[in-house]
BAZASE-986671 format. One record per residue: residue number from 1; x, y, z of N, C-alpha, C in turn. Coordinates in steps of 0.1 Angstrom, whole numbers, plus 5000, padded with zeros to 4 digits. Example, Ala and Ser with C-alpha at 12.3 -4.5 7.8 and 13.67 -1.06 7.14 Angstrom:
2
   i  n.u  n.v  n.w ca.u ca.v ca.w  c.u  c.v  c.w
   1 5132 4943 5078 5123 4955 5078 5132 4967 5078
   2 5128 4978 5071 5137 4989 5071 5129 5000 5079
END
This chain:
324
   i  n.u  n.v  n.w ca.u ca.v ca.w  c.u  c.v  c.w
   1 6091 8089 8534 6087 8098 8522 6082 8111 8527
   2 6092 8121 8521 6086 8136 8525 6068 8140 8525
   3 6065 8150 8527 6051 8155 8522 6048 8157 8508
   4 6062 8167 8500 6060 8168 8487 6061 8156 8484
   5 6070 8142 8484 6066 8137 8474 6059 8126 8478
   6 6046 8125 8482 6040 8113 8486 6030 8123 8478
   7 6025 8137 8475 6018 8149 8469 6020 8143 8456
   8 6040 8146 8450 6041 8141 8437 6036 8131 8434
   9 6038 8119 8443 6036 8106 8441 6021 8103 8437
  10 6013 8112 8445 5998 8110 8441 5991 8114 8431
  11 5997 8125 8425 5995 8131 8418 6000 8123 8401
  12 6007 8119 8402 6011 8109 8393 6004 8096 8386
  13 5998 8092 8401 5989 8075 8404 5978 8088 8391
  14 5974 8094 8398 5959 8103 8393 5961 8107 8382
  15 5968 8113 8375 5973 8108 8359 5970 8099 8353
  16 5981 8087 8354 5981 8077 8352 5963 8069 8350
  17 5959 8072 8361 5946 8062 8363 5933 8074 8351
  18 5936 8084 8348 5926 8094 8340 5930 8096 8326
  19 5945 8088 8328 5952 8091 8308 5944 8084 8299
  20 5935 8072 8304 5927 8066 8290 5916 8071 8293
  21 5911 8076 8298 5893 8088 8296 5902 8099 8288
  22 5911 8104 8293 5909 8117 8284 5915 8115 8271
  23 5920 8101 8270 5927 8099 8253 5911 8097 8246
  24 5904 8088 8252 5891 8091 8245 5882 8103 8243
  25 5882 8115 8254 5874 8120 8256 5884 8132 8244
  26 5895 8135 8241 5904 8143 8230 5901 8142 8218
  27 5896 8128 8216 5891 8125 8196 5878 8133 8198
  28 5882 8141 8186 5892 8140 8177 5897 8155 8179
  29 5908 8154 8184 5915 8168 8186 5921 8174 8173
  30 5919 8175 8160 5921 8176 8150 5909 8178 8138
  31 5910 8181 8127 5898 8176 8113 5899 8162 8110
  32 5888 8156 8111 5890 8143 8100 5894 8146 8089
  33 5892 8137 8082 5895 8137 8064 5889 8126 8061
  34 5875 8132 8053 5864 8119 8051 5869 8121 8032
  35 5876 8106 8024 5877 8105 8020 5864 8103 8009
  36 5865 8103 7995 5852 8103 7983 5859 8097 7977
  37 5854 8079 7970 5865 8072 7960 5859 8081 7949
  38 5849 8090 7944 5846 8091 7934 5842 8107 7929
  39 5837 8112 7918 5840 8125 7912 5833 8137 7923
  40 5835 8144 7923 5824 8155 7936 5813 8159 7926
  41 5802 8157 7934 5789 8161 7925 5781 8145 7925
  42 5787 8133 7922 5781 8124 7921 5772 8117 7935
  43 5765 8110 7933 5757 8103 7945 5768 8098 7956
  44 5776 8092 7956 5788 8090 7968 5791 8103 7975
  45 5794 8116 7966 5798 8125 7969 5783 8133 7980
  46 5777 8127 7974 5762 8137 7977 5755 8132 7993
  47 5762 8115 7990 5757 8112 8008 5770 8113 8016
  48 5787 8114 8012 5793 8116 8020 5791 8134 8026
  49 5793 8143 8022 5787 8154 8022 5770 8158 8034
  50 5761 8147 8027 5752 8147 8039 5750 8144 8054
  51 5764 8138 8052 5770 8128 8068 5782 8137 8077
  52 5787 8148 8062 5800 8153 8073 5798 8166 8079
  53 5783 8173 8077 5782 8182 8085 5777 8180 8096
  54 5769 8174 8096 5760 8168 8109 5771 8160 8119
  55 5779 8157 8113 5789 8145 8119 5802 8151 8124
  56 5803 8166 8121 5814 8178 8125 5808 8183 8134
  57 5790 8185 8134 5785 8194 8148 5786 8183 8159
  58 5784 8173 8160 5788 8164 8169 5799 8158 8174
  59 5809 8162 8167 5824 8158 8166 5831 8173 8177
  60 5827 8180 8169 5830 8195 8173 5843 8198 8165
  61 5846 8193 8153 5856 8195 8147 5851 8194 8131
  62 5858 8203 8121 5857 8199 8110 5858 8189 8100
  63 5848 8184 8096 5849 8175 8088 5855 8176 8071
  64 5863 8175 8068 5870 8175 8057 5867 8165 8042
  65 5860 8170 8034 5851 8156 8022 5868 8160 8014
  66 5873 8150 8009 5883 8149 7999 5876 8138 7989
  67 5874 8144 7976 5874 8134 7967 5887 8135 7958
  68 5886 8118 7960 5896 8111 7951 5895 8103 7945
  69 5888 8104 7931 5881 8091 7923 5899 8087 7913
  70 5893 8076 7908 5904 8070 7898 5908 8057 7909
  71 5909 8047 7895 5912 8033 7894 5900 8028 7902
  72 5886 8029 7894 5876 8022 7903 5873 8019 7916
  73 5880 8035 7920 5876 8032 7938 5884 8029 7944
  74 5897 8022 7941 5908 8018 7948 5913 8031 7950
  75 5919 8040 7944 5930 8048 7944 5929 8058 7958
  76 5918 8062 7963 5911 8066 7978 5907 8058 7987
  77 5907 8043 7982 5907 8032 7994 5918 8028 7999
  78 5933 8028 7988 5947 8024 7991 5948 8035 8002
  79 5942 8049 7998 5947 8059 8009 5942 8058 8022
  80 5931 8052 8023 5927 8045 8037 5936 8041 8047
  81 5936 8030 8036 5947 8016 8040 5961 8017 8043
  82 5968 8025 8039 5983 8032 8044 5985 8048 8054
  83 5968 8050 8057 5971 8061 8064 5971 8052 8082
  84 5974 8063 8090 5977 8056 8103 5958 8051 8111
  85 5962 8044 8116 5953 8037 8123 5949 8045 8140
  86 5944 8059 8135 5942 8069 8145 5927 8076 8145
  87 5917 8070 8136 5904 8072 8133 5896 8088 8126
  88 5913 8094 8124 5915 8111 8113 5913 8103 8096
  89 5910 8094 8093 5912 8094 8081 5902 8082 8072
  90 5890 8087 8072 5879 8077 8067 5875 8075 8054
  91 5870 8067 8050 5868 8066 8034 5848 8063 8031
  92 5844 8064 8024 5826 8060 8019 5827 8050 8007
  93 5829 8042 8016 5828 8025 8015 5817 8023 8004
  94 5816 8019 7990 5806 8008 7986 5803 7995 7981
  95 5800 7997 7972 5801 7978 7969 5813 7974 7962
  96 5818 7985 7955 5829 7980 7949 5841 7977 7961
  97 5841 7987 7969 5852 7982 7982 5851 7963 7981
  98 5842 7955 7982 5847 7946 7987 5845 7934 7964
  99 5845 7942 7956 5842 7940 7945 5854 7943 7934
 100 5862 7954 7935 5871 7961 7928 5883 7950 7926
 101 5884 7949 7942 5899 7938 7944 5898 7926 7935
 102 5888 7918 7936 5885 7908 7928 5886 7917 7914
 103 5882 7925 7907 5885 7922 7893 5902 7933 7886
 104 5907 7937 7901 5922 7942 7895 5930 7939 7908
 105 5944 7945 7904 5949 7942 7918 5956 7956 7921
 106 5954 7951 7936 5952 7962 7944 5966 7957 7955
 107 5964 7971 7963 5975 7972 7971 5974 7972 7988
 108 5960 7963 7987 5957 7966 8002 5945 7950 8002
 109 5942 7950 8013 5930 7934 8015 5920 7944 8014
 110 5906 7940 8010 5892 7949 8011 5887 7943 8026
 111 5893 7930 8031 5887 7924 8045 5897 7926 8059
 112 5909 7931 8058 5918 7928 8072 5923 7941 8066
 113 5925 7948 8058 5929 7960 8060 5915 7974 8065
 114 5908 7967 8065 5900 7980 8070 5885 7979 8081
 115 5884 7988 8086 5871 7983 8101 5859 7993 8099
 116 5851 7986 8091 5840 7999 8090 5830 8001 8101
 117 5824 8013 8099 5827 8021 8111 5806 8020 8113
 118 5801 8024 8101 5788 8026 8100 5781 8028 8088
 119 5769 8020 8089 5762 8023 8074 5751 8032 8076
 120 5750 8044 8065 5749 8051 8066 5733 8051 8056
 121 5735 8044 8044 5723 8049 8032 5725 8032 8025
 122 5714 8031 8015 5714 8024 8005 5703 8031 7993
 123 5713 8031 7981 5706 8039 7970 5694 8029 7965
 124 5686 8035 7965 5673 8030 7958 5677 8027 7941
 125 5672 8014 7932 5674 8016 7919 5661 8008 7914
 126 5661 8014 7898 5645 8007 7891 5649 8004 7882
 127 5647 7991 7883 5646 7981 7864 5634 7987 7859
 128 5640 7996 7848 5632 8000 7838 5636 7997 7823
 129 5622 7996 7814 5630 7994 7803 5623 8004 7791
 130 5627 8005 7777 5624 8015 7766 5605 8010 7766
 131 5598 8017 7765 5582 8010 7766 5578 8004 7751
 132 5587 8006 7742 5593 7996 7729 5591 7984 7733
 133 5595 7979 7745 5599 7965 7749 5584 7958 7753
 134 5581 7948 7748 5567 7943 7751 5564 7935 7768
 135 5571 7942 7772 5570 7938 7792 5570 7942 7800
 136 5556 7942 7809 5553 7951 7821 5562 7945 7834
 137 5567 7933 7835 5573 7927 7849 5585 7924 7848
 138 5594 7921 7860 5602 7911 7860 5603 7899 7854
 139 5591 7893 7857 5587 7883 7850 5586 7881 7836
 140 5579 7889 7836 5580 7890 7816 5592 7895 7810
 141 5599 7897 7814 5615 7906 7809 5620 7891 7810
 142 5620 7882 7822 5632 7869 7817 5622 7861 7808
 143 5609 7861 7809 5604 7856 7799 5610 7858 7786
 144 5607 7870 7783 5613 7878 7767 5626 7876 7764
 145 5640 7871 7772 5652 7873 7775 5651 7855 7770
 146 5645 7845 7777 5643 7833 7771 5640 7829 7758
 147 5632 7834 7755 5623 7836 7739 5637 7842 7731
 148 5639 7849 7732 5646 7860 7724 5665 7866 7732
 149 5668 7847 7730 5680 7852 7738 5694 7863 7732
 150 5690 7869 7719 5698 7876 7715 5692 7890 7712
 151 5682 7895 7720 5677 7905 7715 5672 7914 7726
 152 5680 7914 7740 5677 7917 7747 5691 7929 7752
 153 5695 7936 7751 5704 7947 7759 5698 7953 7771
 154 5711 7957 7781 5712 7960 7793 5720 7978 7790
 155 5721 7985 7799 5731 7997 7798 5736 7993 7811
 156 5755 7987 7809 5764 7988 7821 5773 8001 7823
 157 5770 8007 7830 5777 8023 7832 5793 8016 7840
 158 5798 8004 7838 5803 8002 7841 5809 7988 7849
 159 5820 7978 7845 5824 7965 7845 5824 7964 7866
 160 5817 7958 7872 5820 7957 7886 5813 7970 7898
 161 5802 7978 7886 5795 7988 7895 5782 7974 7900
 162 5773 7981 7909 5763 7976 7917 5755 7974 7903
 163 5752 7986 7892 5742 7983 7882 5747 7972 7872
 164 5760 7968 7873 5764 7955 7861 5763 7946 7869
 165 5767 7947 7884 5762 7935 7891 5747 7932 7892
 166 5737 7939 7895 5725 7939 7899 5722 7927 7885
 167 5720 7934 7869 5717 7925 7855 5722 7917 7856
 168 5737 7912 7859 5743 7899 7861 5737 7891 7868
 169 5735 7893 7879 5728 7884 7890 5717 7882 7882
 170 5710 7892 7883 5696 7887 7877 5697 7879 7861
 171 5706 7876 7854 5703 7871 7843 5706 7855 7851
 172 5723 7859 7858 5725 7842 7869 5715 7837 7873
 173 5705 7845 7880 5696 7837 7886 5682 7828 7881
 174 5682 7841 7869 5668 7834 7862 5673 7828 7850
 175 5686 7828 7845 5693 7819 7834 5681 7825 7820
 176 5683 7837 7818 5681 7840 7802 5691 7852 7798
 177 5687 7852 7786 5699 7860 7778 5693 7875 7777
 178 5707 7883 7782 5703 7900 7781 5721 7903 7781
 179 5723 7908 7768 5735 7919 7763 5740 7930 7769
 180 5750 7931 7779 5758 7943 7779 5764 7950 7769
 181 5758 7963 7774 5767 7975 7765 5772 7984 7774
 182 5788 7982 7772 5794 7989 7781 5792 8005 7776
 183 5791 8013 7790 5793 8030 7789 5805 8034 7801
 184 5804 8045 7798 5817 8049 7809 5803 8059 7822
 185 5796 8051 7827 5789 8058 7834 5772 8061 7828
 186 5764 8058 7834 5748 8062 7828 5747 8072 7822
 187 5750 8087 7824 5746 8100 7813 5750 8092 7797
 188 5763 8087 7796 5765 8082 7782 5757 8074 7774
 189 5749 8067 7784 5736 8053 7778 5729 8060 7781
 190 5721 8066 7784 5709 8076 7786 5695 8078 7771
 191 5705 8082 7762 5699 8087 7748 5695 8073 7743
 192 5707 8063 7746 5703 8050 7738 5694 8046 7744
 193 5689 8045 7756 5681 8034 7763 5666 8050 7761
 194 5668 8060 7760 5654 8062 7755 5651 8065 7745
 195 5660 8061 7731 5657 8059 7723 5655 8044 7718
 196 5652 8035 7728 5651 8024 7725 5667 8014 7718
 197 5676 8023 7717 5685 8011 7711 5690 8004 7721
 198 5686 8008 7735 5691 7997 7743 5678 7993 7750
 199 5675 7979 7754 5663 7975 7760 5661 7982 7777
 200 5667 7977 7787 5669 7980 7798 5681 7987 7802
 201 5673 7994 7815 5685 8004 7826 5680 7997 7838
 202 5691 7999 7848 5689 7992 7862 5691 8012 7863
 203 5686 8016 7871 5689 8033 7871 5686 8038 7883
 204 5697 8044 7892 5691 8050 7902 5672 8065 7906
 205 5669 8058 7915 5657 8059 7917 5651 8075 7913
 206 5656 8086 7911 5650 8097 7911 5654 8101 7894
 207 5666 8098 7890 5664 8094 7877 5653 8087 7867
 208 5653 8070 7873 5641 8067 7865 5630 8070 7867
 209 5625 8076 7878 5610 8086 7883 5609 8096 7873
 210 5622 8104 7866 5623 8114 7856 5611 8115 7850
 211 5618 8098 7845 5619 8096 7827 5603 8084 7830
 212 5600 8080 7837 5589 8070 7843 5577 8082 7838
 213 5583 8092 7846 5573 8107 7846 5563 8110 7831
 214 5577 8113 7823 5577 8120 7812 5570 8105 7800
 215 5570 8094 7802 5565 8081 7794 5573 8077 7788
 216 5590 8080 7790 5597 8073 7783 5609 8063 7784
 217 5604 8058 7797 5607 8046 7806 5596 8038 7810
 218 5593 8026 7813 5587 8020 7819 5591 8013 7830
 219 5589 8011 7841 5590 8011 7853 5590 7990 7858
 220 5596 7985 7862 5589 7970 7862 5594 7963 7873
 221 5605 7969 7883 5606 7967 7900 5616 7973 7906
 222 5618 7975 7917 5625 7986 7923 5633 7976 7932
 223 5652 7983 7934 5659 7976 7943 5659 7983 7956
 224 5652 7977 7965 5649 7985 7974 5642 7976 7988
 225 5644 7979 8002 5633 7971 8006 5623 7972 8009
 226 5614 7989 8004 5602 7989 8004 5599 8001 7992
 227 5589 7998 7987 5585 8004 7977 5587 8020 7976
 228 5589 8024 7967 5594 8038 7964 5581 8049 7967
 229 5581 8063 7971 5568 8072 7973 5565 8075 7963
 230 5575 8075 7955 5574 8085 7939 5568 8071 7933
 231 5570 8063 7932 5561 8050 7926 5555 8037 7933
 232 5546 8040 7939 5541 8032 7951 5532 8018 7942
 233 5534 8023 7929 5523 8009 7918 5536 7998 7916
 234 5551 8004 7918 5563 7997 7914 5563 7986 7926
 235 5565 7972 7924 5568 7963 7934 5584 7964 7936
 236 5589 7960 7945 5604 7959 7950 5607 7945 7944
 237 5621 7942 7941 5625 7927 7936 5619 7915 7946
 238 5623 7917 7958 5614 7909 7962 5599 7901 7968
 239 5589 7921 7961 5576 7913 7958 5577 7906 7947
 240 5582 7910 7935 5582 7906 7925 5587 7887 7921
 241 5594 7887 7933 5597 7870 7935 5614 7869 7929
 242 5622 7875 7933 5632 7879 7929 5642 7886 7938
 243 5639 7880 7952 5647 7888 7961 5662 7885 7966
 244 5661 7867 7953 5679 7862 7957 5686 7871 7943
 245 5681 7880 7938 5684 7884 7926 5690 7897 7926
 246 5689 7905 7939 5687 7920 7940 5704 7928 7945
 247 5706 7933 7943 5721 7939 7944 5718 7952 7956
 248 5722 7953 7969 5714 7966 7975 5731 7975 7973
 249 5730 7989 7967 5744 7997 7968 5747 8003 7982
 250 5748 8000 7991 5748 8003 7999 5765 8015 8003
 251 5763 8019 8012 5774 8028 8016 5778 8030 8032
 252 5786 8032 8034 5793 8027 8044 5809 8032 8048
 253 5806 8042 8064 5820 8049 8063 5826 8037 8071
 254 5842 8038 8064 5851 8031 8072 5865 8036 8076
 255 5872 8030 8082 5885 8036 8087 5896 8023 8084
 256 5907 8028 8086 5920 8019 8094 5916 8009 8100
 257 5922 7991 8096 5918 7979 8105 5932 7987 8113
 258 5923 7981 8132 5937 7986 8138 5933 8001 8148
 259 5918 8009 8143 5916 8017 8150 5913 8013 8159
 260 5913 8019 8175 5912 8018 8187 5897 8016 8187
 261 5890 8008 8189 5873 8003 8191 5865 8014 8201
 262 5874 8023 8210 5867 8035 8212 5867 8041 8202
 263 5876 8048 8195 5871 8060 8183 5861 8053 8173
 264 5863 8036 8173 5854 8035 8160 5840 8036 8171
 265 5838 8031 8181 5822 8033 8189 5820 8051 8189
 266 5828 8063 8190 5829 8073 8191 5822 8076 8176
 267 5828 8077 8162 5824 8075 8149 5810 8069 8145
 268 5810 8058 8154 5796 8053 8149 5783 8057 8156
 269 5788 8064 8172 5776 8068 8175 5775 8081 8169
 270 5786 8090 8164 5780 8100 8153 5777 8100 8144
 271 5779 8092 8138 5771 8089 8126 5755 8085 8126
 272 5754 8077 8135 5742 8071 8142 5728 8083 8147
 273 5739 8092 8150 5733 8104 8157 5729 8116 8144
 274 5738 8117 8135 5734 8124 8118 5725 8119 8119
 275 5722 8104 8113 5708 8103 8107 5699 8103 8110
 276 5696 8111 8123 5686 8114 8130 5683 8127 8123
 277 5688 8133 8119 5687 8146 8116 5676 8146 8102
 278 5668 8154 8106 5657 8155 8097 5662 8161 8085
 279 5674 8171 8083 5679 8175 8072 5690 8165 8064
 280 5696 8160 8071 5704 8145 8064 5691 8136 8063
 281 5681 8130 8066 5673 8121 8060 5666 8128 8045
 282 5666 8141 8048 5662 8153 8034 5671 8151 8024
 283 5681 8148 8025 5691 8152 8019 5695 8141 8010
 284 5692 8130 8020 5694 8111 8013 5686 8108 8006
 285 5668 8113 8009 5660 8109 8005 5662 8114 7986
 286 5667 8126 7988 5665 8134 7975 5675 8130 7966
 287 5691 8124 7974 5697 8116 7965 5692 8100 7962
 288 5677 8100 7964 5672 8084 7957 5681 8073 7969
 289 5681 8075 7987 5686 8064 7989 5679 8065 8004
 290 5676 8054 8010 5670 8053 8023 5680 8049 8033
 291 5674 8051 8047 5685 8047 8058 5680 8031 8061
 292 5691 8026 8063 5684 8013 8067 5688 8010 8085
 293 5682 8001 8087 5690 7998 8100 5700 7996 8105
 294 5699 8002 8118 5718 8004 8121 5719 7991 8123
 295 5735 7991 8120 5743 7978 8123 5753 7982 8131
 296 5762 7970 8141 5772 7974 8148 5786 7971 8138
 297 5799 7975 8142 5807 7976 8131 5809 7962 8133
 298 5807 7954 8139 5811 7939 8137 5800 7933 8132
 299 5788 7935 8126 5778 7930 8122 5787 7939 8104
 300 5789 7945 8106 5796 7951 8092 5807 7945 8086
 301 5812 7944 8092 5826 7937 8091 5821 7920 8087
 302 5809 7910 8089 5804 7903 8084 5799 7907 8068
 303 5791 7920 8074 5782 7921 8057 5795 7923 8046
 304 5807 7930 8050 5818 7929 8038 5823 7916 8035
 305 5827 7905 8044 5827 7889 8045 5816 7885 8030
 306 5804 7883 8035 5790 7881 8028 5792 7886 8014
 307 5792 7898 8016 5797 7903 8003 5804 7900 7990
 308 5821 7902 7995 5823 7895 7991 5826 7882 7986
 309 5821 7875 7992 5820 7858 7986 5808 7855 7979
 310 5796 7866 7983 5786 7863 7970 5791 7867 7957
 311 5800 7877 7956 5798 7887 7944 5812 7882 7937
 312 5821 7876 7946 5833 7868 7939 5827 7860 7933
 313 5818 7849 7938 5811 7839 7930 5805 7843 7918
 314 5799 7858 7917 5792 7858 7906 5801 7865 7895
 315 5812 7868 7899 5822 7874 7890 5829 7862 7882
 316 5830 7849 7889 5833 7843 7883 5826 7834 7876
 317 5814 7829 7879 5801 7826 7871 5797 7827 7859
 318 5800 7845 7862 5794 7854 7853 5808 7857 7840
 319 5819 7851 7844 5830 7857 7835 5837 7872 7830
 320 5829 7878 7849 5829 7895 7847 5845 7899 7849
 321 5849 7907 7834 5863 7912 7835 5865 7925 7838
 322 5876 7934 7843 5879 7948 7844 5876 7952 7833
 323 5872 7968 7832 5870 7975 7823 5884 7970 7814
 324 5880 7972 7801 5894 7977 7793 5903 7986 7792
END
């Protein structure tokens, strides 16, 4: 073998042996594209947004928010699920991800088509009700719901969100009677539930602090796992003795089942590394939701498992149908 090519030859081996550091050390040589199943402006939109700048200074590349709401969340999860499996193309995972499929059909699995990457927030919410209603607790609301099983309404902003699940369960669990009235989202039930024609709102947390404020809510437990600042007198569902009852909305970026387990460990330690950031915990706090503990994506990949087969159960329990 000449000089040059025992040179070439080596030179080659040393390639070869450096091509998978620098395939990992290149992600993401491009923008992501951090997908929004839902309108811009709303709370999904408000924590994807708090994750993708902090999460582009660490990436070193732009983070790209696309919202794509329509068909209850699927219609920007299908786009997940048919994009390539190269860790450019993420979606903000909630409860409906592993909830939607069960009540329509969809074009992708919610469990084997996708590998989430990191949880990020869970929205805080407060069972409140019109102060019309003669009940200060949890307690006394299924009390009242027992007594008066036809005189009790709920406000569902929606067939298969976290807030129709949250009343469901909790009627499932404590077995009394409380009425859905369908709205196409909370601003629409808003006027009814404070003018008393509807009894109860399950209502994200800086909302019902509003109206808690002003006396025209009453406050009776918070979904959450520690008591809220803005209402530190409010117990959480599970002081209140009610903790198999509680729905958490949690959020959660995910990718392509099928990404390389480096970019998703790459993704999750920046994400991991955002919520460090004193201006992303500013920013969550003020959209009413807290950081919870990290999980690893395979402890995640269980919680969507878990998920799912509670909330199928209660979908069918409950006789919960798609919107019309």
């Amino acid at each position: 073998m000449t000089r040059l090519t025992r040179r070439a030859a080596l030179g080659a081996a040393l390639a070869a042996s450096a091509a998978p550091a620098a395939f990992g050390q290149a992600f993401p040589s491009k923008p992501p594209r951090f997908i929004v199943p839902y309108p811009a402006g709303g709370i999904v939109d408000i924590v994807t947004r708090s994750l993708a700048e902090p999460m582009q200074a660490e990436l070193g590349q732009t983070v790209v928010v696309d919202p794509r709401p329509g068909a209850n969340s699927t219609l920007a999860t299908a786009m997940v699920a048919q994009a390539p499996a190269d860790g450019y193309t993420w979606v903000m995972s909630t409860v409906a991800h592993v909830v939607a499929p069960q009540l329509q059909t969809v074009s992708y699995n919610a469990l084997t088509d996708f590998q989430p990457v990191a949880l990020v927030a869970i929205a805080t919410s407060v069972a409140a009700v019109n102060p019309a209603l003669p009940v200060k607790t949890l307690t006394e609301l299924v009390a009242y719901g027992r007594a008066n099983p036809d005189k009790l309404t709920y406000l569902n902003p929606g067939n298969g969100s976290s807030i129709h699940l949250s009343a469901e369960l909790l009627k499932n669990h404590s077995k009394f009677g409380m009425t859905s009235v369908p709205y196409r989202g909370i601003p629409p039930g808003m006027p009814d539930l404070l003018e008393g024609r509807v009894n109860v709102g399950l209502l994200p947390g800086p909302l019902a602090h509003q109206h808690v404020q002003t006396g025209k809510l009453r406050p009776l437990a918070v979904l959450a796992s520690r008591r809220l600042s803005t209402m530190p007198d409010v117990p959480t569902f599970a002081e209140a003795g009610f903790a198999d009852a509680q729905v958490l909305s949690w959020y959660v970026i995910s990718v392509r089942a099928g990404t390389p387990p480096d970019i998703v460990n790459r993704l999750h330690a920046a994400a991991t590394k955002a919520l460090q950031s004193a201006d992303t915990q500013d920013r969550l706090a003020k959209a009413g939701c807290e950081i919870p503990p990290a999980r690893s994506p395979a402890e995640l990949t269980a919680l969507f498992r878990s998920e799912h087969d509670r909330f199928g159960k209660l979908i069918k329990d409950a006789g919960i149908k798609a919107d019309g």
